[in-house]
C-alpha positions as CSV (number, residue, x, y, z in Angstrom):
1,X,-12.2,-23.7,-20.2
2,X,-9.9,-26.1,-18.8
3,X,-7.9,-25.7,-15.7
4,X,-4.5,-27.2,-15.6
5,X,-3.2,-29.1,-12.7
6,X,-1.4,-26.6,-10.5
7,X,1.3,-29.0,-9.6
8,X,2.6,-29.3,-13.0
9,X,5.5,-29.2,-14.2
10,X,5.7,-28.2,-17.9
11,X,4.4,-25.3,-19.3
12,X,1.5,-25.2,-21.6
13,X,2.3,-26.1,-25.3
14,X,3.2,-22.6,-27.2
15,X,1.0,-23.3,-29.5
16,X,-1.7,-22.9,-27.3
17,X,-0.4,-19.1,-25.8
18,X,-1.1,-16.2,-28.6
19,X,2.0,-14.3,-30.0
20,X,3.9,-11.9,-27.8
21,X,3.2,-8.3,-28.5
22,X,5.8,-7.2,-30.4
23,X,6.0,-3.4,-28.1
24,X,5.4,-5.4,-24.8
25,X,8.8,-3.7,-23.2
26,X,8.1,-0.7,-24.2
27,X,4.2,-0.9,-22.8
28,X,5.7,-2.2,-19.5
29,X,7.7,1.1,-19.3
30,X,4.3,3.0,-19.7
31,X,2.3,1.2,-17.1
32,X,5.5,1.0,-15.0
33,X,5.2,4.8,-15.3
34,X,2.3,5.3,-14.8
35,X,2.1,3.0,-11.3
36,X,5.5,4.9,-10.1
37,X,3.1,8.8,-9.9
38,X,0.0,6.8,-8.6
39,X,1.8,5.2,-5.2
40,X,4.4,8.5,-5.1
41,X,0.8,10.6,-5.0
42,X,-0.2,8.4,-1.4
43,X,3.1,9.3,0.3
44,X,4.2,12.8,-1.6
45,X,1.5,14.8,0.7
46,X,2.9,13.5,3.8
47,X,5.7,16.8,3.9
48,X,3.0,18.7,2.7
49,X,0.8,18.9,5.1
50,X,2.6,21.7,6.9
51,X,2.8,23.8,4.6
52,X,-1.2,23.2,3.8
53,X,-2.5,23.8,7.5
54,X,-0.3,26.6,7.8
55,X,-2.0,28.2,4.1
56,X,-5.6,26.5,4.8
57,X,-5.9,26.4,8.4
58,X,-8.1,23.1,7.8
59,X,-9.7,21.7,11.5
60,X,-8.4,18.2,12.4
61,X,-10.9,16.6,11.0
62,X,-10.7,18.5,7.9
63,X,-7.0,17.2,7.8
64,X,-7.7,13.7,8.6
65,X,-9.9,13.8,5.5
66,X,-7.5,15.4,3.6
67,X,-4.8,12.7,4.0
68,X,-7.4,9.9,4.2
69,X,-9.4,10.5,1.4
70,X,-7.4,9.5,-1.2
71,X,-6.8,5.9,0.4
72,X,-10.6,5.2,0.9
73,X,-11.5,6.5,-2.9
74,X,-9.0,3.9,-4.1
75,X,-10.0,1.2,-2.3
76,X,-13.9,1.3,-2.5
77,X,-13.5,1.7,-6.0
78,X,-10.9,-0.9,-7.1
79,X,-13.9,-4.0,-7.6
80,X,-15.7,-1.3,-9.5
81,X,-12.9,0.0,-11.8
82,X,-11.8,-3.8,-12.5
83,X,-15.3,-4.3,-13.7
84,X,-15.5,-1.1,-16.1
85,X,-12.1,-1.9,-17.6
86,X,-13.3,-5.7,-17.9
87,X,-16.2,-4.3,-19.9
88,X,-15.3,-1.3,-21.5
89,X,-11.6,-1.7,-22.3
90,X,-8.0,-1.9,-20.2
91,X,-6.7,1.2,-22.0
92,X,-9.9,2.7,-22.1
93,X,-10.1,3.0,-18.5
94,X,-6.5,3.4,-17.9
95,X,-6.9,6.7,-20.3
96,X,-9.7,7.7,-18.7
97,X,-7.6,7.4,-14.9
98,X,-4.9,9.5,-16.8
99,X,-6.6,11.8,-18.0
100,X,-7.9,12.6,-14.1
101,X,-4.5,12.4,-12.5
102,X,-3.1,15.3,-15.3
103,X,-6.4,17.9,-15.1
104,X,-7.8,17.3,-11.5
105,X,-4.7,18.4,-9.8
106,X,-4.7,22.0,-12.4
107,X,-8.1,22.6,-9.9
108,X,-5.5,23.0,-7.0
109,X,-4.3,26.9,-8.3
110,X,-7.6,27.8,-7.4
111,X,-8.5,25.4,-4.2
112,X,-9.1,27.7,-1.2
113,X,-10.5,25.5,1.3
114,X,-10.1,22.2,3.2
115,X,-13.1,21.0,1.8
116,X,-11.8,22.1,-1.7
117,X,-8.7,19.8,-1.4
118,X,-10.6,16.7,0.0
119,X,-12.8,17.0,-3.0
120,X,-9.4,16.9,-5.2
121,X,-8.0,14.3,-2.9
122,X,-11.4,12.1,-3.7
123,X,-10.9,12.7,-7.4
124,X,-7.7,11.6,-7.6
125,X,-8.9,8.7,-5.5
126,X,-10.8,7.6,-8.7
127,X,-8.3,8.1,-11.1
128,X,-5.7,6.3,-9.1
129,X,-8.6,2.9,-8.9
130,X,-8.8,3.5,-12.2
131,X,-5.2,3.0,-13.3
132,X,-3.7,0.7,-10.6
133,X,-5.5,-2.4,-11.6
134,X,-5.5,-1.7,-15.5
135,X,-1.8,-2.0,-15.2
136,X,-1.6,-5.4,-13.5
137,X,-4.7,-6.8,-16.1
138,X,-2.3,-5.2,-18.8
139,X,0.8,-6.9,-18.0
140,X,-0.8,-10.3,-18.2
141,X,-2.3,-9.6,-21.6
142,X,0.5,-7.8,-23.3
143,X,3.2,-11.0,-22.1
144,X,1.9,-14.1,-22.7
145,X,4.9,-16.4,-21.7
146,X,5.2,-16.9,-18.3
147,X,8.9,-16.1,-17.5
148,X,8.3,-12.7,-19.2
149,X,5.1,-11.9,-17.2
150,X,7.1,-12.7,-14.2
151,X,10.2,-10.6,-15.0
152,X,7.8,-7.4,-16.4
153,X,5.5,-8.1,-12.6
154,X,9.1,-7.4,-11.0
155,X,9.3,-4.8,-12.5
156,X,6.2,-3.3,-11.7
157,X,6.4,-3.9,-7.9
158,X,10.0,-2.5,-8.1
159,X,8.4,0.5,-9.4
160,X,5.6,0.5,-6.2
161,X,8.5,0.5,-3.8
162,X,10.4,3.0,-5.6
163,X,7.4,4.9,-5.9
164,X,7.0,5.1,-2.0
165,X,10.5,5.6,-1.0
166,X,10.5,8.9,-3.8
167,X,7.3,10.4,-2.6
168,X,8.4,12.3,0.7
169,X,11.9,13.5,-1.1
170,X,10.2,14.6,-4.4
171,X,7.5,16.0,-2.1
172,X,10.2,17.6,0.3
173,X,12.0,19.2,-2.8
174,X,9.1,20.3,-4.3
175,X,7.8,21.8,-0.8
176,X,10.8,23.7,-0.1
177,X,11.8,25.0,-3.7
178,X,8.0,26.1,-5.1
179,X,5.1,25.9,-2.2
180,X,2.6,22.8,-1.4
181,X,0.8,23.1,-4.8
182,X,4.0,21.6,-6.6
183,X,3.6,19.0,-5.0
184,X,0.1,18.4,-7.1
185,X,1.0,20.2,-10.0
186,X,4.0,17.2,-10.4
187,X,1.4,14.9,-12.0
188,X,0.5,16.8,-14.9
189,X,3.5,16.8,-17.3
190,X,3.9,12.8,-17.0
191,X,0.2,12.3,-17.1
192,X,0.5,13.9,-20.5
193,X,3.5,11.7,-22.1
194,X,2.0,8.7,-20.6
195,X,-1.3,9.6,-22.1
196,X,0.4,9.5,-25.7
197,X,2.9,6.9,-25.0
198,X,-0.6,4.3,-23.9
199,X,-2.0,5.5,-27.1
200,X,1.0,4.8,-29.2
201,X,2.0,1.7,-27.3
202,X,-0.3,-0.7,-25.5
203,X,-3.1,-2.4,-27.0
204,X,-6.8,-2.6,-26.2
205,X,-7.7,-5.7,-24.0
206,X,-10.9,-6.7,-22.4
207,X,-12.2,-9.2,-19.7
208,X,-15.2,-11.3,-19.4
209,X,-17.7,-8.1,-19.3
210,X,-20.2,-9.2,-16.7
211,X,-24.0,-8.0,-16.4
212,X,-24.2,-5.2,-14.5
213,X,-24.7,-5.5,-10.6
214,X,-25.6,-1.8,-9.5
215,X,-26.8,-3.8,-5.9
216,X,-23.1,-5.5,-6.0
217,X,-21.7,-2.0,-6.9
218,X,-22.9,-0.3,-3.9
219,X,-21.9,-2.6,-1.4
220,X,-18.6,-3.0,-2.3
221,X,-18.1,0.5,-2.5
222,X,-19.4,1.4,0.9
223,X,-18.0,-2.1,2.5
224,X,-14.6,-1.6,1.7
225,X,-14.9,2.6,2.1
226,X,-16.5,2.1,5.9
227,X,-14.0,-1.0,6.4
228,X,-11.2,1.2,5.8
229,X,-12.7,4.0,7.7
230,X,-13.4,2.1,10.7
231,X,-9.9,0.7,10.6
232,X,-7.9,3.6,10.7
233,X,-10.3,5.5,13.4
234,X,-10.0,2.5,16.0
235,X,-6.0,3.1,15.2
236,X,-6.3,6.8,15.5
237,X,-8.6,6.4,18.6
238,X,-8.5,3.0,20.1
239,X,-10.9,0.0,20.5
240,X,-13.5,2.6,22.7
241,X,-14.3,4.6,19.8
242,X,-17.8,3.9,19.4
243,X,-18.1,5.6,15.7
244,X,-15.7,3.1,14.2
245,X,-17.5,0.2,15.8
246,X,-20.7,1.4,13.8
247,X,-18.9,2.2,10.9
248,X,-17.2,-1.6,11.0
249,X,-21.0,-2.8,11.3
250,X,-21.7,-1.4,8.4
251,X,-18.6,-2.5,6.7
252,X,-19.5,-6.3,7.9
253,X,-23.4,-6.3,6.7
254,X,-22.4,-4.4,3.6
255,X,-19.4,-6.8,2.3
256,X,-22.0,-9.6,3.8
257,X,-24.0,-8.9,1.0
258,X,-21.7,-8.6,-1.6
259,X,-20.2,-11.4,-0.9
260,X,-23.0,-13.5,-1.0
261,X,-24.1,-12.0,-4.3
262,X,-20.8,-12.8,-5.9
263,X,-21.2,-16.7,-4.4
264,X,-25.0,-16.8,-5.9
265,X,-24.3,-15.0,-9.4
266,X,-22.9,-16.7,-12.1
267,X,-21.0,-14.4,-13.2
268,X,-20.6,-12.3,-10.5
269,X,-18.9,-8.8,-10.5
270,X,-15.9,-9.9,-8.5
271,X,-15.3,-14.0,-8.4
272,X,-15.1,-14.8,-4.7
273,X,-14.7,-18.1,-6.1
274,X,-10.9,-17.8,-7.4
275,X,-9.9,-17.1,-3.8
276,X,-10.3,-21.6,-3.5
277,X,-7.2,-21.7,-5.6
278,X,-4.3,-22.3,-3.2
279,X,-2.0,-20.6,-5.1
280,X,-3.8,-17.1,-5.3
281,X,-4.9,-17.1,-1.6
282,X,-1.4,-17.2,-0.8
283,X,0.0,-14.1,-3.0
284,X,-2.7,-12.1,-2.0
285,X,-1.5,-13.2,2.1
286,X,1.8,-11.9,0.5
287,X,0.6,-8.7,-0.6
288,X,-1.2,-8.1,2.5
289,X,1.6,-9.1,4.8
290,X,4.3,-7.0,2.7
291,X,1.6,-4.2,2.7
292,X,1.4,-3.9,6.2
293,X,5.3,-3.9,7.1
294,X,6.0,-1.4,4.5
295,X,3.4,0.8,6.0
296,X,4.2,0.3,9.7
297,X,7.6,0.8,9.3
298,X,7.3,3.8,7.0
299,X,5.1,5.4,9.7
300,X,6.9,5.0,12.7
301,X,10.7,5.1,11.7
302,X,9.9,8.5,9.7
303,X,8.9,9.4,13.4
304,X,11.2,8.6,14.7
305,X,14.1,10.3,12.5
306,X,12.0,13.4,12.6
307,X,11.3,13.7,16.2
308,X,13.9,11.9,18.2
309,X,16.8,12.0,15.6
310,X,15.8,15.7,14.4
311,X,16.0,15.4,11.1
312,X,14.1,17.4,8.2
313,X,11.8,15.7,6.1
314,X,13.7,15.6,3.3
315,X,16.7,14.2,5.1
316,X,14.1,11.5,6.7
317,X,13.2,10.6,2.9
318,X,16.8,9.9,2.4
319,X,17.3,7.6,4.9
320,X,14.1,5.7,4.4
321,X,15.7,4.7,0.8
322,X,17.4,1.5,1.7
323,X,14.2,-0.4,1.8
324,X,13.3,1.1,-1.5
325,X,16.1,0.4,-3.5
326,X,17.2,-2.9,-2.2
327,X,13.2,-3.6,-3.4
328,X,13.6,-2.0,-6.6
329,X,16.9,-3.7,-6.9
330,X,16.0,-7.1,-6.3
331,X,12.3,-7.2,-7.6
332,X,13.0,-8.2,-11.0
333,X,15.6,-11.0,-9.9
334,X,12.8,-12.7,-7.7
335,X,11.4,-14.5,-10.3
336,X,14.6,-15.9,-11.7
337,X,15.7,-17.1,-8.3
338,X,12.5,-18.7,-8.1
339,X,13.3,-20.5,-11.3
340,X,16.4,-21.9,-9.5
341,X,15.2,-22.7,-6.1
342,X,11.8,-22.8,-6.2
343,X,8.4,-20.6,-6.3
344,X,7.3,-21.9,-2.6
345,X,10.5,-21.2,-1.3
346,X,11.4,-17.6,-2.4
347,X,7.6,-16.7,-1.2
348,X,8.3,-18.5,2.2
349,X,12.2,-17.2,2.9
350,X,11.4,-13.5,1.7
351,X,8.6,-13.5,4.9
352,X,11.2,-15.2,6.7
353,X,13.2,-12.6,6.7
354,X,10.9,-9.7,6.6
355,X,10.4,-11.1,10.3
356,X,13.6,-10.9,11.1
357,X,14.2,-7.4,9.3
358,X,11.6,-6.4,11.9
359,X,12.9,-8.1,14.5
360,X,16.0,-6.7,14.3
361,X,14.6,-3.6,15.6
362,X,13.9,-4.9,19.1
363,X,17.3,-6.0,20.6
364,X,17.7,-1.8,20.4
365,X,15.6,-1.2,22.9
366,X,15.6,2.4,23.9
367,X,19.0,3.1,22.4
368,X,17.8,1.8,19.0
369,X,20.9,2.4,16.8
370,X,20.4,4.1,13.5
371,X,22.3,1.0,12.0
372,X,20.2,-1.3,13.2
373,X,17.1,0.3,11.3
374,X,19.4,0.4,8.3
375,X,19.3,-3.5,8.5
376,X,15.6,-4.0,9.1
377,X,15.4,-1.9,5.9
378,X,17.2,-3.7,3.6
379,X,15.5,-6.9,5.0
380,X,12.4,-5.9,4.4
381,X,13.3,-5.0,1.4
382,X,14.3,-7.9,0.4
383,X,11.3,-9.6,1.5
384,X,9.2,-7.1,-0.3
385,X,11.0,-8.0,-3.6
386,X,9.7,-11.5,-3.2
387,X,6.1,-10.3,-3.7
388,X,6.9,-9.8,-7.7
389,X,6.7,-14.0,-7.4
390,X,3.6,-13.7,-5.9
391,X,2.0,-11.1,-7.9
392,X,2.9,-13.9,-10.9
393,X,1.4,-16.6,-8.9
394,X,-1.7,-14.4,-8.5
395,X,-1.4,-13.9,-12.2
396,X,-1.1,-17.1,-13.0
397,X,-3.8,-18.8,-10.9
398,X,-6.9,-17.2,-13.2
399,X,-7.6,-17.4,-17.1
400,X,-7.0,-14.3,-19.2
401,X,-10.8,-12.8,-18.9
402,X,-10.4,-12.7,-15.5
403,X,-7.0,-10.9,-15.0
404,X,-9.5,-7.8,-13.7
405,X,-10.6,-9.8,-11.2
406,X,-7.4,-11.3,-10.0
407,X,-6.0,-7.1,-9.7
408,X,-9.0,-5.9,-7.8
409,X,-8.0,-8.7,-5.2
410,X,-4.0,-8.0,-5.2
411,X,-4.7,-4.2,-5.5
412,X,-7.3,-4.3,-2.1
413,X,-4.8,-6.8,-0.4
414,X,-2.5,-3.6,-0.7
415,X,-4.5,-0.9,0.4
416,X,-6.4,-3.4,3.0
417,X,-2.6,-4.1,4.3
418,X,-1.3,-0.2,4.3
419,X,-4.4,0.4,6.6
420,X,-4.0,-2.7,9.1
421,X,-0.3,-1.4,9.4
422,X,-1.0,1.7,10.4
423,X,-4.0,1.1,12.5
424,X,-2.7,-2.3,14.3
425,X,0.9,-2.3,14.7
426,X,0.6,2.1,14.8
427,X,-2.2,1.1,17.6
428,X,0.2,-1.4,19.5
429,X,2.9,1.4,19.3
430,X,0.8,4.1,21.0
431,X,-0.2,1.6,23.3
432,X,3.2,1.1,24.5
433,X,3.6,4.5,24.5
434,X,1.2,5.2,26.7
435,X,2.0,2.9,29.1
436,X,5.8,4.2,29.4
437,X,3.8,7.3,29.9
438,X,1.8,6.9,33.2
439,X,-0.2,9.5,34.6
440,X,1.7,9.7,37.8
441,X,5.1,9.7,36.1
442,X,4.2,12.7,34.1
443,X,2.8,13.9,37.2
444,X,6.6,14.5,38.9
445,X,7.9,16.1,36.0
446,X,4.7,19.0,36.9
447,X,2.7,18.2,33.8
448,X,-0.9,18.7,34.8
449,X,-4.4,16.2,34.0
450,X,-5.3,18.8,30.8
451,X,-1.4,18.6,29.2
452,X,-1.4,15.0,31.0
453,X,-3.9,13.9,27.8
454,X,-2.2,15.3,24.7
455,X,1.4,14.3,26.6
456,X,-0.1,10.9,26.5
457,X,-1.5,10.8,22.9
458,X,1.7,10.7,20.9
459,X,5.3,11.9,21.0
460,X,5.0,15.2,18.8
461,X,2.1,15.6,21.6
462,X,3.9,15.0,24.3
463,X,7.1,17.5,23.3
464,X,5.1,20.1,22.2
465,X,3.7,20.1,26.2
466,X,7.6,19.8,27.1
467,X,8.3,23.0,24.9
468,X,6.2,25.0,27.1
469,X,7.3,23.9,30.2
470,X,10.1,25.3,32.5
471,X,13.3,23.0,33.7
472,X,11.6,19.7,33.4
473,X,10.7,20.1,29.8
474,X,13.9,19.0,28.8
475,X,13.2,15.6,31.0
476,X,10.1,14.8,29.9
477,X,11.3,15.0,25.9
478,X,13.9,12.7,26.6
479,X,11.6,10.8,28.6
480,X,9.2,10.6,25.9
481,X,11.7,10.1,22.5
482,X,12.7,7.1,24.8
483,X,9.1,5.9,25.2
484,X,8.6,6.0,21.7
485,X,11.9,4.3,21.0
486,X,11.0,1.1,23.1
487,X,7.2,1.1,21.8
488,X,9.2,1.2,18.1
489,X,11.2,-1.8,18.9
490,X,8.5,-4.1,20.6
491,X,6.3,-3.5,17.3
492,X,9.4,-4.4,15.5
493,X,9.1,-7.9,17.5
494,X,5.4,-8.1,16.9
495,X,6.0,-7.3,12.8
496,X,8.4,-10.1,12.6
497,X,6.1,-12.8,14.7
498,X,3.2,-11.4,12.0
499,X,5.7,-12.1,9.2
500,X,6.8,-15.5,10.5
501,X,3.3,-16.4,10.8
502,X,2.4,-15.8,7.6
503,X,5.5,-17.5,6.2
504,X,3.9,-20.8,7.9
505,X,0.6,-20.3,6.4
506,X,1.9,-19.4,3.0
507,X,4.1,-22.7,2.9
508,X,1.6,-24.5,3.6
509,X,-0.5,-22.9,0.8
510,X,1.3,-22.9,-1.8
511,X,2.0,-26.5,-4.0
512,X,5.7,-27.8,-3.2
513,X,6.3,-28.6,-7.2
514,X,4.5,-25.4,-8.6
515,X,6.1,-23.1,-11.2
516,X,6.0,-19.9,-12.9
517,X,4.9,-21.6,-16.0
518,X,2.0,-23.1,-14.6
519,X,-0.8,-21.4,-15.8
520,X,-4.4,-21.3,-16.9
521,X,-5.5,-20.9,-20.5
């Protein structure tokens, strides 16, 4: 197999590309589908979880699994899953990640327990690994011209960002109309006309089906499962948290090894190798990047409508759309802009001004106006709408049989970026938080050293300690929505320096004449 200069400019001959599939529109509208319930089922719990401690009464750490679980299934299992569907068929495994996503959540009218639900959680977990990267190897198999690929991959991420901005008001409506379960129970009708609608529809595709690695198996499940885990404990509990350091260890010797198995094999379960081509190392620092604004800024604006704006979850869904829509909007019109101006340049302007949508955020300072935030929204947006180039370029960069392998990587530059949101940026917020926070401070307004600690942890901490005090509750909540305020704006400066960075190291990345037709057969 010959590998085309990535610098040229003509497309291979069409001779040499098999015949489209004539029901490749309507397959994109199934795996589309499909994608749209798997990301709404990571946010839709979110305005849940009231309603579940209140019927479950889980421990914290019961609830911390119950909202991580899901996550960590999905990204330990993503090499794994490519592998399988590589092997055993696309629509084989995607059936098979349906068909968990419509019965698992039926086990959630009997669940009586916090342990019940994290078990559910983890299944889902496996059908959502199972689906997300069938759906990207799909696309590339079901169009093989390169302008259609591109235009059905902006469509697909228009329907991740659509999928994310939905999940809290679907969840919300859901929530207050029926109780917590609907909120589960919402997979199983589409499960069941996407089932039939994959069966009728797409076509059976498989990768290069490589021997089987149990050794390589292992370690990337528990590398990128402890990874994850360590992650978003050192955000939850800082850099002293000696569990997550352990935990990272084991991450680092783990992924150690299965990297170096990957290097030695010859064909190896996941290709470390394809990460030497330029062009795919910089869509998957695309991914990653997007990955992490979209999660930071979901996390701490929806914190900020809730408790310093007072609004109700459902109303904090609403306002968290712009970034949504103007992604699902302009997604599919990336690539054809690209056409015009340029592959490098789309990728490198849409982090350009992801910066300076989070940017935007800090000349607010403590007063941050709610039209400001409307701005950084749309920005990033915009700069998330860029990633269906890069998702092409990923695409792109690797021969049909390894498509799996390409999806694992895009699909764990997504869940590796949603974490590193939440835990770095979410870290430098409570940081700042704390700091606005001193201990003598909250001494004056007669907060003592046991409410000191929880004051200090977070804001919903620190009003809840203001709700029980006498006259100088009311001070110390303002003081403390305004902390939060100002530690929202300077990670809004930090976001945009990340993004600018990144739009350096991707233009430097990524070939000057490269196109969307330039691709490997």
């Amino acid at each position: 197999m010959k590998e085309m200069n990535v610098t040229a400019m003509s497309p291979a001959p069409s001779s040499a590309q098999p015949a489209p599939h004539p029901r490749r529109w309507a397959g994109l509208a199934v795996l589309c589908a499909s994608l749209l319930v798997v990301i709404m089922d990571m946010t839709i719990l979110n305005v849940a979880l009231p309603a579940i401690s209140a019927d479950l009464l889980p421990t914290s750490v019961e609830l911390l699994w119950i909202v991580d679980v899901y996550g960590l299934a999905v990204a330990g299992l993503l090499v794994t899953a490519s592998g399988l569907a590589d092997r055993f068929g696309r629509r084989r495994i995607l059936l098979i990640g349906y068909a968990i996503f419509g019965v698992v959540p039926m086990l959630v009218l009997v669940v009586d327990s916090a342990p019940g639900l994290v078990a559910l959680r983890a299944l889902l977990g496996v059908g959502g690994a199972l689906i997300m990267p069938s759906t990207m190897s799909m696309i590339r198999g079901l169009f093989t011209d390169a302008k259609e690929r591109a235009l059905a991959l902006g469509a697909w991420v228009a329907m991740a960002a659509i999928g994310s901005g939905l999940g809290p008001i679907v969840g919300g409506v859901l929530v207050d109309v029926f109780n917590w379960h609907a909120a589960f129970l919402f997979n199983i009708p589409v499960m069941v006309v996407a089932a039939v609608a994959a069966l009728v529809l797409l076509p059976e595709s498989r990768g290069a089906a490589v021997p089987w690695d149990f050794v390589g198996i292992g370690s990337s499940i528990v590398g990128m499962v402890s990874l994850m885990w360590a992650i978003k404990e050192i955000g939850k509990h800082g850099l002293g948290d000696t569990s997550a350091w352990v935990t990272l260890a084991v991450a680092v010797v783990s992924l150690s090894v299965f990297v170096v198995r990957s290097l030695r094999r010859k064909v190896p379960l996941l290709d470390i190798r394809l990460l030497r081509k330029p062009q795919l190392s910089a869509g998957l620092i695309y991914a990653l990047v997007s990955s992490i604004a979209m999660a930071a800024v979901i996390l701490l604006l929806a914190q900020w409508m809730q408790l310093v704006n007072n609004y109700s979850p459902i109303e904090t869904g609403i306002r968290l759309l712009p970034m949504a829509v103007v992604a699902g909007v302009l997604s599919p019109l990336a690539p054809r802009i690209a056409a015009v101006v340029g592959v490098r340049n789309v990728m490198v302007f849409g982090l350009v001004i992801g910066g300076l949508g989070f940017a935007a955020l800090y000349p607010g300072g403590d007063a941050l106006d709610f039209r400001l935030v409307v701005v950084c929204q749309i920005l990033i947006g915009a700069s998330t709408s860029a990633l269906a180039v890069g998702s092409a370029l990923i695409m792109s960069a690797v021969p049909p049989e390894r498509t799996g392998n390409a999806a694992a990587l895009e699909e764990t530059s997504f869940e590796l970026g949603a974490a590193l949101g939440v835990a770095v940026l979410g870290s430098l917020a409570a940081a700042v938080f704390r700091s606005l926070l001193p201990m003598d401070r909250l001494a004056e307004y007669g907060v003592t050293a046991d409410a000191a600690g929880a004051a200090q942890e977070s804001l919903a901490g620190a009003l809840t300690v203001a709700e029980h005090m006498g006259a100088d509750g009311a001070a110390l909540a303002l003081h403390a929505q305004s902390a939060f305020t100002d530690s929202l704006t300077v990670v809004g400066l930090a976001g945009g320096v990340l993004m600018l960075l990144a739009a350096v190291a991707v233009w430097f990345m990524t070939p000057a004449k490269i196109t969307l037709d330039d691709v490997e057969h």
